[in-house]
N, CA, C and O atoms as a Maestro MAE file, in Angstrom:
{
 s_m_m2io_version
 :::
 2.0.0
}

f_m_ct {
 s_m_title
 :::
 protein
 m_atom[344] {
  # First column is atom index #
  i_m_mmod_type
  r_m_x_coord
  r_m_y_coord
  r_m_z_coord
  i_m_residue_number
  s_m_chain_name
  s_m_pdb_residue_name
  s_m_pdb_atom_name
  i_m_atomic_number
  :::
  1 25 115.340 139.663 94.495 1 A "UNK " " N  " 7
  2 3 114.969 138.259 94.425 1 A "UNK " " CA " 6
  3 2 114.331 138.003 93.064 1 A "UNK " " C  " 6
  4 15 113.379 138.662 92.645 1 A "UNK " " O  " 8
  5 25 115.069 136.740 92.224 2 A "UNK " " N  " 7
  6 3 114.206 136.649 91.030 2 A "UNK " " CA " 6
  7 2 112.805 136.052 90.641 2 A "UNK " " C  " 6
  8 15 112.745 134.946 91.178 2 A "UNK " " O  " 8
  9 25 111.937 136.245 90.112 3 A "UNK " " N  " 7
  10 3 110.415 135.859 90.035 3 A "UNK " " CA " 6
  11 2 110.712 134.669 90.402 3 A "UNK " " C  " 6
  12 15 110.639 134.618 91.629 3 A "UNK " " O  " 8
  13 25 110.988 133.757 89.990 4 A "UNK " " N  " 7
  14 3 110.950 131.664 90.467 4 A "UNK " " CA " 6
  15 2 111.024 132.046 91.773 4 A "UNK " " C  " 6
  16 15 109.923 132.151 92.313 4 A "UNK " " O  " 8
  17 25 111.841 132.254 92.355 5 A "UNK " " N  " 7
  18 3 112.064 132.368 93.813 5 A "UNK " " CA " 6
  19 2 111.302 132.717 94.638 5 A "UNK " " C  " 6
  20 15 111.013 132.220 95.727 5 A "UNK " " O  " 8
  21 25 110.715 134.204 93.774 6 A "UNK " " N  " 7
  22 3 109.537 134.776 94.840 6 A "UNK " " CA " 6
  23 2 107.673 134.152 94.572 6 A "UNK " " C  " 6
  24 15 106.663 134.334 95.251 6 A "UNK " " O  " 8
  25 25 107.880 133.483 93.434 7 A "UNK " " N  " 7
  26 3 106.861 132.322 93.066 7 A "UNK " " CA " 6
  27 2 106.917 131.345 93.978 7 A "UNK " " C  " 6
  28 15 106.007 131.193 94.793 7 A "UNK " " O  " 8
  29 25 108.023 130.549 93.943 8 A "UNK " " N  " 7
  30 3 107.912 129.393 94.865 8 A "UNK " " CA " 6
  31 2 107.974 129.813 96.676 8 A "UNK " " C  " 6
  32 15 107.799 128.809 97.367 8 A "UNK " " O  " 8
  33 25 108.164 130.947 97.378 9 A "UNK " " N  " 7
  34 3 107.908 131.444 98.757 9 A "UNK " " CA " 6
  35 2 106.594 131.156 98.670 9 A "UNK " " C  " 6
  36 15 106.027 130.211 99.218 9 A "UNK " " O  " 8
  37 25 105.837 132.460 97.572 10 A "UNK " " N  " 7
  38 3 104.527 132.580 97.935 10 A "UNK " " CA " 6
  39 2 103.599 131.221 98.035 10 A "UNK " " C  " 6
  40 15 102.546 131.113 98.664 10 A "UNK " " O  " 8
  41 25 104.158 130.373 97.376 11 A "UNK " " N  " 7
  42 3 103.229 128.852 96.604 11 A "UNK " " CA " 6
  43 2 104.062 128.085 98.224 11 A "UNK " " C  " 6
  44 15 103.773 126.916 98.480 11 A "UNK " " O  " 8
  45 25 104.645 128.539 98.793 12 A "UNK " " N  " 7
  46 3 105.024 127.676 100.205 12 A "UNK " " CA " 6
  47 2 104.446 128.208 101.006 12 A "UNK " " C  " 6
  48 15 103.498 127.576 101.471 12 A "UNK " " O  " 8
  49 25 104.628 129.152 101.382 13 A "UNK " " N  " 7
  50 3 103.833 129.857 101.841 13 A "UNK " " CA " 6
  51 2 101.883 129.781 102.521 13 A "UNK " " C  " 6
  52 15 101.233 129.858 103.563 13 A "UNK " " O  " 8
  53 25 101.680 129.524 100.606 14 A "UNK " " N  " 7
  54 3 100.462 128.827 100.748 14 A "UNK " " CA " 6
  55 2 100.402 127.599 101.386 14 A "UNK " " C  " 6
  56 15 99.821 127.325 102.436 14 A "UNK " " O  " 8
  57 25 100.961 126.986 100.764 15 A "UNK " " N  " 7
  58 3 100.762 125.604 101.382 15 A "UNK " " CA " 6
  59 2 100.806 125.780 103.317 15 A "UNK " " C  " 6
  60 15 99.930 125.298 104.037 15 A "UNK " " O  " 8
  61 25 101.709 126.363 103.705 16 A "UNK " " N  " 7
  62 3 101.849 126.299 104.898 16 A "UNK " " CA " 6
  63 2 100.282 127.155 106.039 16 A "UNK " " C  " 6
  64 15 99.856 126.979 107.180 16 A "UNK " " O  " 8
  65 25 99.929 128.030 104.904 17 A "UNK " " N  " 7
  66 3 98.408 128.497 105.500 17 A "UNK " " CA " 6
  67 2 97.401 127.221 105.761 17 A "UNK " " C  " 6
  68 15 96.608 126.909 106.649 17 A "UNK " " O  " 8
  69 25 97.954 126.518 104.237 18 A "UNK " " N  " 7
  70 3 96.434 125.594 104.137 18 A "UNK " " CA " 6
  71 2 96.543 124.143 105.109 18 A "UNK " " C  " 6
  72 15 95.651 123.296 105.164 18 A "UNK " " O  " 8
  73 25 98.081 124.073 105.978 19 A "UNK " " N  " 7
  74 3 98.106 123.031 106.857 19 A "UNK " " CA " 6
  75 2 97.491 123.521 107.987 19 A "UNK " " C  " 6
  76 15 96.606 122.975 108.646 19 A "UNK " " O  " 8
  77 25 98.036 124.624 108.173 20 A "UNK " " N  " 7
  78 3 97.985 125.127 109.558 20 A "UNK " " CA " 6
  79 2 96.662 125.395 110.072 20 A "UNK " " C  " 6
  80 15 96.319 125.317 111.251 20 A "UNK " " O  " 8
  81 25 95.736 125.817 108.781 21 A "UNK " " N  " 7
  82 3 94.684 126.586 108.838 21 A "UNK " " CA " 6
  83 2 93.450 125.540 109.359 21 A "UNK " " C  " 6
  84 15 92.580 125.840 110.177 21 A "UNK " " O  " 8
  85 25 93.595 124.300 108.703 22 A "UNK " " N  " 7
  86 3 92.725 123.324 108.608 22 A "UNK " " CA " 6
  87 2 91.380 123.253 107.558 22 A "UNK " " C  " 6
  88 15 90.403 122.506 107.512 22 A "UNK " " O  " 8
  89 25 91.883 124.547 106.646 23 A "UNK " " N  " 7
  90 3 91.016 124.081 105.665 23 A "UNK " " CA " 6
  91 2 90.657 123.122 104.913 23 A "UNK " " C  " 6
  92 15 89.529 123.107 104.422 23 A "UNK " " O  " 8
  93 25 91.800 121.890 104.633 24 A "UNK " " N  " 7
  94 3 91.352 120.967 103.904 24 A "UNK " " CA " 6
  95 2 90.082 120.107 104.271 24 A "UNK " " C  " 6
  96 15 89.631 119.271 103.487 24 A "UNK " " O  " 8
  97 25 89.431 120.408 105.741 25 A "UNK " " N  " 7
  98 3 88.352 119.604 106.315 25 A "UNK " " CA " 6
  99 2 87.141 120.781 106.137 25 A "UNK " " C  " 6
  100 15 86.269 120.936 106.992 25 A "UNK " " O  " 8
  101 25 87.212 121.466 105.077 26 A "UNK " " N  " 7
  102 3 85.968 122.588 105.224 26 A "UNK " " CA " 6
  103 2 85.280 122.147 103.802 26 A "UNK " " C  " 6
  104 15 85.653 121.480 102.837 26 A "UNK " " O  " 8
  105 25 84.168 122.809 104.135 27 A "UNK " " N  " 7
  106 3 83.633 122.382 103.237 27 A "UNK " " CA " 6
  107 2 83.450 123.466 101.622 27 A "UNK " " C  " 6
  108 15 83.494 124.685 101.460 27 A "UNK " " O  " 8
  109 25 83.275 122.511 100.827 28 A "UNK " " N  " 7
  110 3 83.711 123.291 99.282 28 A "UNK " " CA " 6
  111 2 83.719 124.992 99.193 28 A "UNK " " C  " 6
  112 15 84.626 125.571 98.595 28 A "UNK " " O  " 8
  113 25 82.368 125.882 99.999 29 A "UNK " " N  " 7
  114 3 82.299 127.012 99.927 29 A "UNK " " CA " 6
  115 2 83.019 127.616 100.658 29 A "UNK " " C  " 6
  116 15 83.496 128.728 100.434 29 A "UNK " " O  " 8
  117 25 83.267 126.563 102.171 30 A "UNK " " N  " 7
  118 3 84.003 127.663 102.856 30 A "UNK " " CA " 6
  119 2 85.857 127.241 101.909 30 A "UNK " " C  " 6
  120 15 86.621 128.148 101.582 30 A "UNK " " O  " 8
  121 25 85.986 126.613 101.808 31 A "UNK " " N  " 7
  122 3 87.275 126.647 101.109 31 A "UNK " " CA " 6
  123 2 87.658 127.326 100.079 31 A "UNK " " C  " 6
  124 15 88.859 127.579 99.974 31 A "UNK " " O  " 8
  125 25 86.723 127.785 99.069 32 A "UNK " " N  " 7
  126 3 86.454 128.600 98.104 32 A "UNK " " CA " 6
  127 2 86.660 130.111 99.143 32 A "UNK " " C  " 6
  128 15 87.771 130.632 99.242 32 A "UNK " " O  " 8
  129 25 85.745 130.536 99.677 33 A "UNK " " N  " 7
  130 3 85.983 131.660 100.235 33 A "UNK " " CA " 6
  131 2 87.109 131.876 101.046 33 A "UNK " " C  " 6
  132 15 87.620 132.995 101.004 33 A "UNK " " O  " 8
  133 25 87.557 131.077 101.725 34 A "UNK " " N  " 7
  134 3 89.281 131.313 102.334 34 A "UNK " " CA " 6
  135 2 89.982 130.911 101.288 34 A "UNK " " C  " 6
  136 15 91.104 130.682 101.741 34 A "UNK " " O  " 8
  137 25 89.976 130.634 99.854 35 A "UNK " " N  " 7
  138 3 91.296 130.801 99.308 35 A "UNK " " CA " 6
  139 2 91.179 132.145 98.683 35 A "UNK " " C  " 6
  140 15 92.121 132.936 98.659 35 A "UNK " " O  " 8
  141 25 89.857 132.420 98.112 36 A "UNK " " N  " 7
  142 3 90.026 133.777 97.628 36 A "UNK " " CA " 6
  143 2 90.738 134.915 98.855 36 A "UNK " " C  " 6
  144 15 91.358 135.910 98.479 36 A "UNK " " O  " 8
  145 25 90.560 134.628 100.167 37 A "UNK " " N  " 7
  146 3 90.560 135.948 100.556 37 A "UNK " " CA " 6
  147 2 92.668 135.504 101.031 37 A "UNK " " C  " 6
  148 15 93.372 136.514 101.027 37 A "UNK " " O  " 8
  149 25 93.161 134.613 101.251 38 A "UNK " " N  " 7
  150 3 94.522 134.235 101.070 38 A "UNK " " CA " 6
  151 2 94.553 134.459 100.073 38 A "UNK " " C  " 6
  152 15 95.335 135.409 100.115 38 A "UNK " " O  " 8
  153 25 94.270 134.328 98.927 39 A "UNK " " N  " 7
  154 3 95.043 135.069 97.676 39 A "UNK " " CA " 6
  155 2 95.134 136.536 97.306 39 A "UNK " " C  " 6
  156 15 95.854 136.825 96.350 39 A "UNK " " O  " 8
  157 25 94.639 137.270 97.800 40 A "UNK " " N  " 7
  158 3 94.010 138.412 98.201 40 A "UNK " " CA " 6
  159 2 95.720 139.134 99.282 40 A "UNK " " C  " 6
  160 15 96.650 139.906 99.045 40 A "UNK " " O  " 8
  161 25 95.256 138.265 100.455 41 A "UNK " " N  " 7
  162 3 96.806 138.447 101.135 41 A "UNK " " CA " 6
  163 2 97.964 138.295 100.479 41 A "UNK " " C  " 6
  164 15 98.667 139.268 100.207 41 A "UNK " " O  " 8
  165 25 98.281 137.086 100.163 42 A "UNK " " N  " 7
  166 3 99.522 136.954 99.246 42 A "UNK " " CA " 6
  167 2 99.588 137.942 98.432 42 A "UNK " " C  " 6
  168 15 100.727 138.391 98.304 42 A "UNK " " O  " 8
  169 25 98.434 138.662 97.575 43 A "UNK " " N  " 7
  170 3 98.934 139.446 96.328 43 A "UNK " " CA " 6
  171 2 99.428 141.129 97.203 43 A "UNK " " C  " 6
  172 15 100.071 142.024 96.655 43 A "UNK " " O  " 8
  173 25 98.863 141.153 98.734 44 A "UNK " " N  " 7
  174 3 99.637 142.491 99.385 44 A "UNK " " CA " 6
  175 2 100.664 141.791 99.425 44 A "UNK " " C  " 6
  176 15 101.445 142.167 98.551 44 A "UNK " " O  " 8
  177 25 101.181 140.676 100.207 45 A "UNK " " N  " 7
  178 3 102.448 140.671 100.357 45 A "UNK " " CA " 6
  179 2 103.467 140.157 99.237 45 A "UNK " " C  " 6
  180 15 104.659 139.944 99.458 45 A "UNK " " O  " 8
  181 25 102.840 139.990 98.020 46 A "UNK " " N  " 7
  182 3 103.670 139.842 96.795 46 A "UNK " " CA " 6
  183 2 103.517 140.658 95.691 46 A "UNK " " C  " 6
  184 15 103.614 140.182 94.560 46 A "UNK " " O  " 8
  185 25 103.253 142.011 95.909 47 A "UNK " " N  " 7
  186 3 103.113 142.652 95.273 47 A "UNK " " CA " 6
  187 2 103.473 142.240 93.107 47 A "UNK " " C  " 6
  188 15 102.774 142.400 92.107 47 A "UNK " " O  " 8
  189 25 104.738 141.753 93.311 48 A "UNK " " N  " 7
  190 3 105.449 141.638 92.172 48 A "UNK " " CA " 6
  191 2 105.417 140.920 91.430 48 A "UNK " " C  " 6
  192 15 106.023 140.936 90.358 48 A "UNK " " O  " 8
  193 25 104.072 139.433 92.195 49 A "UNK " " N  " 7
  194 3 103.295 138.877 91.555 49 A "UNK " " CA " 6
  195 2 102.215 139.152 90.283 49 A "UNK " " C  " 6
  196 15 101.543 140.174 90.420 49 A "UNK " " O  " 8
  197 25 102.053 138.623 89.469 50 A "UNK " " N  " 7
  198 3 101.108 138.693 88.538 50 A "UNK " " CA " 6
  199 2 99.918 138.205 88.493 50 A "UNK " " C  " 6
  200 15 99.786 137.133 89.085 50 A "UNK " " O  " 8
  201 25 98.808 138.725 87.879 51 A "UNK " " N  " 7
  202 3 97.510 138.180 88.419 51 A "UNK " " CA " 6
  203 2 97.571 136.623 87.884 51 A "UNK " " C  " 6
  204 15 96.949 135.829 88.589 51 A "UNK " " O  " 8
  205 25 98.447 135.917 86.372 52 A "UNK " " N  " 7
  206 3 98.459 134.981 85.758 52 A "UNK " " CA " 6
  207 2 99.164 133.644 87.452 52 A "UNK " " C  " 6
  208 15 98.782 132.535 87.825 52 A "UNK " " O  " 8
  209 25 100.285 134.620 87.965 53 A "UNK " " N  " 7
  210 3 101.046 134.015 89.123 53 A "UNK " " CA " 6
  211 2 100.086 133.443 90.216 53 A "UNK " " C  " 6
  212 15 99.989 132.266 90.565 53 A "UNK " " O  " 8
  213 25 99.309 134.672 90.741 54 A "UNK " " N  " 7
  214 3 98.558 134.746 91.603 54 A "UNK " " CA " 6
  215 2 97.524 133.272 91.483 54 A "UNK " " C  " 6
  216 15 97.544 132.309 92.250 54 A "UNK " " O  " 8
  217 25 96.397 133.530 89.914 55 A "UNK " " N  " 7
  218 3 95.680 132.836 89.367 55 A "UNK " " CA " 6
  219 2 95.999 131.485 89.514 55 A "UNK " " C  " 6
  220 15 95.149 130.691 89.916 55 A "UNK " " O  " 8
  221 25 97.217 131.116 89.208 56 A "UNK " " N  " 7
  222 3 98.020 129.765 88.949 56 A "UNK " " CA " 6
  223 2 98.011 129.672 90.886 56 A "UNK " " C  " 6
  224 15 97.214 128.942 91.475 56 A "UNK " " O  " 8
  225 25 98.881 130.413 91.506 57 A "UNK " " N  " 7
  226 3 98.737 129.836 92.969 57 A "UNK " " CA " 6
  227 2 97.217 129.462 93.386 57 A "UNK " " C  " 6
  228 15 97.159 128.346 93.903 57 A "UNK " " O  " 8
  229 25 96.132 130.045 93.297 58 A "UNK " " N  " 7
  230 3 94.936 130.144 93.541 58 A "UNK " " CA " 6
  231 2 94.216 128.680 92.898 58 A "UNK " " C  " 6
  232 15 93.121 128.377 93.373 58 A "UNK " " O  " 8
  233 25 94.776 127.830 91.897 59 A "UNK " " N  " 7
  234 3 94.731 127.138 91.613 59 A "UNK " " CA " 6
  235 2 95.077 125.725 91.794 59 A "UNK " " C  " 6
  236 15 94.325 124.751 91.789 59 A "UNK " " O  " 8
  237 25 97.116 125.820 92.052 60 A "UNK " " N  " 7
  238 3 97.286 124.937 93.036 60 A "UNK " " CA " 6
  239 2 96.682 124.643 94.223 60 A "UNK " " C  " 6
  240 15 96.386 123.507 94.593 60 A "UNK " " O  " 8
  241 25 96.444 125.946 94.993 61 A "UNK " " N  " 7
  242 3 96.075 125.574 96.251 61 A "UNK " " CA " 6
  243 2 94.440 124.722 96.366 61 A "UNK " " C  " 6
  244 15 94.219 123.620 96.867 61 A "UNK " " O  " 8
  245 25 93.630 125.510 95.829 62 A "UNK " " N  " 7
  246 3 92.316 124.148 95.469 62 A "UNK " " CA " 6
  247 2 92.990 123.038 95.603 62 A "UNK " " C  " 6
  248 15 93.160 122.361 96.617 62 A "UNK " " O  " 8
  249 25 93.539 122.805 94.048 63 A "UNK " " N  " 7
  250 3 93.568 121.263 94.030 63 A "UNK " " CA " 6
  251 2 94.312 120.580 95.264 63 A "UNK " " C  " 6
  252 15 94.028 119.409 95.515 63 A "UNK " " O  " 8
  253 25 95.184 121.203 95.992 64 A "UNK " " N  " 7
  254 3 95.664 120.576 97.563 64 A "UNK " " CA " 6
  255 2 94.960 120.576 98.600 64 A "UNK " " C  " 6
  256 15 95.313 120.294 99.745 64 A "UNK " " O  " 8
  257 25 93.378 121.068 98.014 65 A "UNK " " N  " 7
  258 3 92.478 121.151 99.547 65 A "UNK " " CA " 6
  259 2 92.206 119.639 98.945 65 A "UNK " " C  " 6
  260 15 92.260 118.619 99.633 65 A "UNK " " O  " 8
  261 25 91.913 119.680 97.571 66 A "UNK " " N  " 7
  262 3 90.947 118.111 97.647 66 A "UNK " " CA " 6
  263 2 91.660 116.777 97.653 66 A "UNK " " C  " 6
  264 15 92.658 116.498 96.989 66 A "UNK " " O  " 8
  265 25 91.001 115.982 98.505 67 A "UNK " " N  " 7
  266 3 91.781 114.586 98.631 67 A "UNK " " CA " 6
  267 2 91.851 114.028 97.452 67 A "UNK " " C  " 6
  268 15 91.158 114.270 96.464 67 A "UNK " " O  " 8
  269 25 92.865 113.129 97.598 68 A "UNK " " N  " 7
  270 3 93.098 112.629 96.834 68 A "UNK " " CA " 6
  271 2 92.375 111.316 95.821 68 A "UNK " " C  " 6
  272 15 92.510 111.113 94.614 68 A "UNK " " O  " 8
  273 25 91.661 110.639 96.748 69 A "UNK " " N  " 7
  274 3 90.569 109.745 96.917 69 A "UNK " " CA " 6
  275 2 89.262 110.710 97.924 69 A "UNK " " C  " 6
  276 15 89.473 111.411 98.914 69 A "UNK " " O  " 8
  277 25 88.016 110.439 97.282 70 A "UNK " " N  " 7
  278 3 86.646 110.699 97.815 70 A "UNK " " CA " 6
  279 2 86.539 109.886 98.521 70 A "UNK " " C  " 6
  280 15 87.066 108.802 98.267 70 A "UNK " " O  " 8
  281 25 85.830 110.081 99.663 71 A "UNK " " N  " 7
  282 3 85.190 109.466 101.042 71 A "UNK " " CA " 6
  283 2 84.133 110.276 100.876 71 A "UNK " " C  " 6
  284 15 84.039 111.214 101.667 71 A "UNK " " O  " 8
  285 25 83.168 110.127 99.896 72 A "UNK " " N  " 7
  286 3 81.802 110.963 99.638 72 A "UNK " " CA " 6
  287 2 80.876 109.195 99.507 72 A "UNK " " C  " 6
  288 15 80.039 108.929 100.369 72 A "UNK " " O  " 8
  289 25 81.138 108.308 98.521 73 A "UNK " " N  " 7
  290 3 80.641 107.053 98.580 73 A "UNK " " CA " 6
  291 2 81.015 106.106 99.203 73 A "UNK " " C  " 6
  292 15 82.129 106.050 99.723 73 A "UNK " " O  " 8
  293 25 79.844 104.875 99.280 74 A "UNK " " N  " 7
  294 3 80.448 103.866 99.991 74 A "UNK " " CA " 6
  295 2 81.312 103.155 99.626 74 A "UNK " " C  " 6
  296 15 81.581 103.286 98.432 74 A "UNK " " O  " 8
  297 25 82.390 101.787 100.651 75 A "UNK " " N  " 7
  298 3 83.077 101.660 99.635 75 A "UNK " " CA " 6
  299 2 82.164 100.558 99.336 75 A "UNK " " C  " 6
  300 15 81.109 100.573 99.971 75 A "UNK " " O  " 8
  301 25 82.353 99.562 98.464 76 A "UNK " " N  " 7
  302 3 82.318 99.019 97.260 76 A "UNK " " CA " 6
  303 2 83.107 97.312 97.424 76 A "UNK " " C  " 6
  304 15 82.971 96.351 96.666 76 A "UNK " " O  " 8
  305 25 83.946 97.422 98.716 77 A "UNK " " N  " 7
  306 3 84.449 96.574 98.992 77 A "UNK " " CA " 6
  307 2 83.350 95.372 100.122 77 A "UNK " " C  " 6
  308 15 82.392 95.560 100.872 77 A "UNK " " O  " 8
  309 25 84.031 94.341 99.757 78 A "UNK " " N  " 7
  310 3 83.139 93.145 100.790 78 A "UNK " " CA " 6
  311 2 84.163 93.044 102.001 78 A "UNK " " C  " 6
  312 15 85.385 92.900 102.045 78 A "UNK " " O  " 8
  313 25 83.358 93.153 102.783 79 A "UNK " " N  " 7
  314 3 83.492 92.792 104.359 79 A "UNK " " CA " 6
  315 2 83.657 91.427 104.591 79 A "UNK " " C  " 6
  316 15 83.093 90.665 103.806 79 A "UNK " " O  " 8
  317 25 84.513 90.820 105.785 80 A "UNK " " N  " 7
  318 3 84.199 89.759 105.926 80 A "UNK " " CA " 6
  319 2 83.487 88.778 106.179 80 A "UNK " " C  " 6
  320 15 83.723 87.570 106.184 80 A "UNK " " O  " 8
  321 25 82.118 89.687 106.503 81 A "UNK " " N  " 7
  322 3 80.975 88.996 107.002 81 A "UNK " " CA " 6
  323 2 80.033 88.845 105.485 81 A "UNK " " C  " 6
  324 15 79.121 88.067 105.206 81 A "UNK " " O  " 8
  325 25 80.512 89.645 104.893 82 A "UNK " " N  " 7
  326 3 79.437 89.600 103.649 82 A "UNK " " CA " 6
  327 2 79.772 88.809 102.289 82 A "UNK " " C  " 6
  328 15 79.110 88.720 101.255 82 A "UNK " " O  " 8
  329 25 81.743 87.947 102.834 83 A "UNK " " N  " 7
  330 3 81.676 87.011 101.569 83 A "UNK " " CA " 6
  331 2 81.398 85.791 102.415 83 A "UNK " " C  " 6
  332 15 81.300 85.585 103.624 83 A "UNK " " O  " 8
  333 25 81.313 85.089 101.361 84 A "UNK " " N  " 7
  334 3 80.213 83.643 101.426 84 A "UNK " " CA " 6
  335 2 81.439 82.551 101.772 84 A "UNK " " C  " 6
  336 15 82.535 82.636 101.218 84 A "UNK " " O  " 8
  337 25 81.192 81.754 102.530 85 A "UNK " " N  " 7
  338 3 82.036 80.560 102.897 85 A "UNK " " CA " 6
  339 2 81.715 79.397 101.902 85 A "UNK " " C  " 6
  340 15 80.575 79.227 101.470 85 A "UNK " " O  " 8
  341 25 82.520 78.796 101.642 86 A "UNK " " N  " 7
  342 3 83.057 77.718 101.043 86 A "UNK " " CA " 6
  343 2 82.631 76.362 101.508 86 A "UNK " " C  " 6
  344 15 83.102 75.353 100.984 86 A "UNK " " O  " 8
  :::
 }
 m_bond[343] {
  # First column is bond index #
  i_m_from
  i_m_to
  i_m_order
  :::
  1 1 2 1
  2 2 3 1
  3 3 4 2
  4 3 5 1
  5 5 6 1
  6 6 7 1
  7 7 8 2
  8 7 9 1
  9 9 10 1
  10 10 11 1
  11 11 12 2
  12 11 13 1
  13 13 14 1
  14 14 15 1
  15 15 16 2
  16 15 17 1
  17 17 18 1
  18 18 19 1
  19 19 20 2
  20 19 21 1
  21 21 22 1
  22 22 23 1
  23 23 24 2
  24 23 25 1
  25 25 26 1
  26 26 27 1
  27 27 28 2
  28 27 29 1
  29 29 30 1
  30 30 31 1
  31 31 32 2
  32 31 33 1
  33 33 34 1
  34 34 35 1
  35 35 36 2
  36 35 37 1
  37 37 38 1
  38 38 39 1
  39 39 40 2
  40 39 41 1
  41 41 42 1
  42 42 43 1
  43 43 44 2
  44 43 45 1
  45 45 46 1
  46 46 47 1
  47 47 48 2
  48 47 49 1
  49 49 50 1
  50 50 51 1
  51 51 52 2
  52 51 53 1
  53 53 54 1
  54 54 55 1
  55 55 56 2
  56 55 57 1
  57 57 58 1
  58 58 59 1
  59 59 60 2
  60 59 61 1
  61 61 62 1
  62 62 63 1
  63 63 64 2
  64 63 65 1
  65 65 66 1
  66 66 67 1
  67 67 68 2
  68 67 69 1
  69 69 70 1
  70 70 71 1
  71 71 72 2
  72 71 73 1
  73 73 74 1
  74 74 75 1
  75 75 76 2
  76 75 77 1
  77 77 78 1
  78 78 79 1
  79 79 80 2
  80 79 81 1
  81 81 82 1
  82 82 83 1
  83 83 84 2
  84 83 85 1
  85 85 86 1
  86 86 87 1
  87 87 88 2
  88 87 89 1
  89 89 90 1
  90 90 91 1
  91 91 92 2
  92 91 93 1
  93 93 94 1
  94 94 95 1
  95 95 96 2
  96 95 97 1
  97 97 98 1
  98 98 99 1
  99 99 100 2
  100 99 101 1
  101 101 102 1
  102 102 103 1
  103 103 104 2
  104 103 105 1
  105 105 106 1
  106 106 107 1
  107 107 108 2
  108 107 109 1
  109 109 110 1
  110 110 111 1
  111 111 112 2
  112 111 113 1
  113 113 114 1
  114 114 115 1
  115 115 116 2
  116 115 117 1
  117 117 118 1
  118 118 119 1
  119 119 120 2
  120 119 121 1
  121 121 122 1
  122 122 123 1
  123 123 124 2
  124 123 125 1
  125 125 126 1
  126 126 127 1
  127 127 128 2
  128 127 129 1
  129 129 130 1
  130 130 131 1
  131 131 132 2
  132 131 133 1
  133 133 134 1
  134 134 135 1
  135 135 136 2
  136 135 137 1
  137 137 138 1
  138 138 139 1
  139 139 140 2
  140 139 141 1
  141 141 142 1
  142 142 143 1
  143 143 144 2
  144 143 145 1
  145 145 146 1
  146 146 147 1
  147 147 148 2
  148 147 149 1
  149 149 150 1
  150 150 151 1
  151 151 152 2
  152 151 153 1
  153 153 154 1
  154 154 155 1
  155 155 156 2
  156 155 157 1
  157 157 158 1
  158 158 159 1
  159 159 160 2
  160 159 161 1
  161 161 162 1
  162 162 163 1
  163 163 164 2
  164 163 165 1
  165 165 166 1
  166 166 167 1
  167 167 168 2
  168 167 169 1
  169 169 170 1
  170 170 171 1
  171 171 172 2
  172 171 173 1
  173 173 174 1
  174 174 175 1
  175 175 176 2
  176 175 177 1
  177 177 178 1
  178 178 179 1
  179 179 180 2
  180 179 181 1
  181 181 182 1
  182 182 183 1
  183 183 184 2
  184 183 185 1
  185 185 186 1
  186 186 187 1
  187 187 188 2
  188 187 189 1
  189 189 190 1
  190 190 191 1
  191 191 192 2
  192 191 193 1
  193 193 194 1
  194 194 195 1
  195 195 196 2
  196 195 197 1
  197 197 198 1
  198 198 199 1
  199 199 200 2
  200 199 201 1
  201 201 202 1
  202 202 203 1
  203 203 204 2
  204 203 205 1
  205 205 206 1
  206 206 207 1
  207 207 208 2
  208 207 209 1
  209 209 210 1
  210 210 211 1
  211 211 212 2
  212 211 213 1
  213 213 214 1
  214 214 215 1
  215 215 216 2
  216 215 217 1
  217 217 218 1
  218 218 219 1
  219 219 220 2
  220 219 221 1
  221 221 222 1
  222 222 223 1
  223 223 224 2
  224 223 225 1
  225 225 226 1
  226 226 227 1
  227 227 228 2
  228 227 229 1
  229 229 230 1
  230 230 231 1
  231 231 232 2
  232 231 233 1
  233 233 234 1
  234 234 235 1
  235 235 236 2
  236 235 237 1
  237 237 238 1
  238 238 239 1
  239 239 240 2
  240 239 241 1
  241 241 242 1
  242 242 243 1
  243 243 244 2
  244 243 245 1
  245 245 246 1
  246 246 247 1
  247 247 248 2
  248 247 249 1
  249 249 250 1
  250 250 251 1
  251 251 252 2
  252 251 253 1
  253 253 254 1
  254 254 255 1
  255 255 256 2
  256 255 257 1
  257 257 258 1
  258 258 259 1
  259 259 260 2
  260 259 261 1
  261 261 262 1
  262 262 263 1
  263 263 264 2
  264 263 265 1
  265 265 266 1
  266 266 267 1
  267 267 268 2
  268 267 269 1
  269 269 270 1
  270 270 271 1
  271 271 272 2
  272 271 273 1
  273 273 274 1
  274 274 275 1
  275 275 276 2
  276 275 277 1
  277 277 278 1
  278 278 279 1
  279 279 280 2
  280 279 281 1
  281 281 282 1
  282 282 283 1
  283 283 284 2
  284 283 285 1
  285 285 286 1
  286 286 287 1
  287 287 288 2
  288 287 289 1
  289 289 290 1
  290 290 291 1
  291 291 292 2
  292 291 293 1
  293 293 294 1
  294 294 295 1
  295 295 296 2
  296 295 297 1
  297 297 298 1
  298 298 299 1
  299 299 300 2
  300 299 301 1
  301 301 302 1
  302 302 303 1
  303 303 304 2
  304 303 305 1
  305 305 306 1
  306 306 307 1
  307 307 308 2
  308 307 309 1
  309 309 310 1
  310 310 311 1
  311 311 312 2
  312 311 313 1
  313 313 314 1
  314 314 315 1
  315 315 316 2
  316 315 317 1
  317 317 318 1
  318 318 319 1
  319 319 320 2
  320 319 321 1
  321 321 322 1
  322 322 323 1
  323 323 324 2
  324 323 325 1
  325 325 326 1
  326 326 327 1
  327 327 328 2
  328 327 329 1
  329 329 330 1
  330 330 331 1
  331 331 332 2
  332 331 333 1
  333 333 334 1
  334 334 335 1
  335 335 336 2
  336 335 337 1
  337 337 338 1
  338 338 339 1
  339 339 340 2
  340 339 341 1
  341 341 342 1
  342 342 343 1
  343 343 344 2
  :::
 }
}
């Protein structure tokens, strides 16, 4: 199997841990610590991976835990009770 190929399994792969798993609702450390230790797995079962490969998957996968938009602030938007009538 040629490297692209066995790059893009492992990087599906991932992805399919990080649905299933429900990490995207954890919080920053624990997500940090389950990707290190999935990358960890992937590199037994991809041996033929490179740490640059690995590094780069370990990377995508973060950025797919975090939303896309924050729900950390309020919003910012007016309610209907809070604009002013005419």
């Amino acid at each position: 199997m040629g490297k692209e190929k066995l790059l893009e399994r492992a990087r599906d792969e991932l992805f399919s841990h990080i649905n299933r798993c429900g990490v995207i609702n954890a919080v920053e450390g624990d997500q940090r610590q389950w990707m290190d230790e999935t990358i960890d797995y992937i590199r037994e079962r991809y041996p033929d991976l490179s740490e640059v490969d690995l590094s780069g998957l370990h990377e995508i996968g973060t950025r797919f835990c975090q939303p896309a938009i924050s729900r950390k602030g309020e919003s910012t938007f007016n309610t209907l009770d809070d604009a002013s009538v005419a």
